[in-house]
Each structure stands twice: as C-alpha cells, then as structure tokens.
N, C-alpha and C positions, 0 to 999 in steps of 0.2 A: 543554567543548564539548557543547551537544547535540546529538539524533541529527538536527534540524532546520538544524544548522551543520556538519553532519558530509561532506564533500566525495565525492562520487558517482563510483565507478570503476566507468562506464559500458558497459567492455567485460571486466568481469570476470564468468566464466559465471553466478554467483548472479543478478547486479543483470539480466544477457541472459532471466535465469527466468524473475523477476521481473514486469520489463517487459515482453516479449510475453504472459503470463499475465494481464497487466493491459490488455492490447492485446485479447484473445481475448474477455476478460469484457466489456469495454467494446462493439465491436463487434456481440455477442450479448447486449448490455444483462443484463446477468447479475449476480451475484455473483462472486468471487474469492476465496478462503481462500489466505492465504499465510503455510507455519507453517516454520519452519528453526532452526537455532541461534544463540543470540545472537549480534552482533556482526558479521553476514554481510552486511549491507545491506539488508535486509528492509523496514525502516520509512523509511528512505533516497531506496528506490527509488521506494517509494509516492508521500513528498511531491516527488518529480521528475516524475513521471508525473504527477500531480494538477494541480501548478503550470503545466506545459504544455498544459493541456487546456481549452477553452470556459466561459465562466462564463454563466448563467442572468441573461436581463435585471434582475433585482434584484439581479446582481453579486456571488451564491453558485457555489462552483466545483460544475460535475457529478460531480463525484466525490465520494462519502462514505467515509471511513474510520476502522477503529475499532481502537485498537490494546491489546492483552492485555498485563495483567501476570501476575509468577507467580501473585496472590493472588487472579487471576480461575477456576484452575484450569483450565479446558478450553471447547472452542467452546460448546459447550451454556448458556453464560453469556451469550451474545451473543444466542442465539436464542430466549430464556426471554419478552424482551420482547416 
C-alpha cells in the first residue's frame, strides 16, 4: 500500500495538526513546513487536504507539495532551488 492508498484517520490529533496547519497556510497564502515521525500521517493528510481544495482553470490543483526522503537530509534542500 502506498502512502497515496493509505486510509486517513481524520480525527486523530497528528492528521487535526496537520490539517488546520494546512488550513492556516492556505488562508495566509503562505508556505507550511510539516516535519514529524514516520508513519504518523504526515504525507496522508497533505494529499487529503490537497485533493479537496479548487483546481486552477487549466485543471492544476492549488496546492503544491514536496515531500523529503531521508537522502534529502534537511529543509535547506528544498529551498537551495
């Protein structure tokens, strides 16, 4: 199963984090950094949150997301570009 098949427990405190943290950013047109421990619903919640949000008349979701492996080492990978 991947983490794109992976079933969303939508009232557990991590994915509650989550979610209004992605609510917050969105609202304030902003960025979001969301770092936790494997396997907590991290990447989960994203594509929940993403999949339910307005897509851009050429049919791109507004949401962009990028997601870390361990062999990216740390944010600073992300913002180089």
């Amino acid at each position: 199963m991947t983490t794109r098949d992976a079933k969303l427990i939508e009232t557990a405190p991590s994915t509650q984090r989550v979610l209004n943290t992605l609510r917050a950013a969105h609202a304030l047109r902003s960025m979001a950094l969301i770092i936790g421990p494997t396997g907590t619903g991290k990447t989960a919640a994203v594509h929940h949150y993403a999949k339910a949000k307005p897509v851009t008349p050429f049919g791109d979701s507004t949401i962009r997301t990028m997601t870390a492996e361990p062999a990216t080492g740390d944010v600073r990978a992300f913002l180089i570009e």
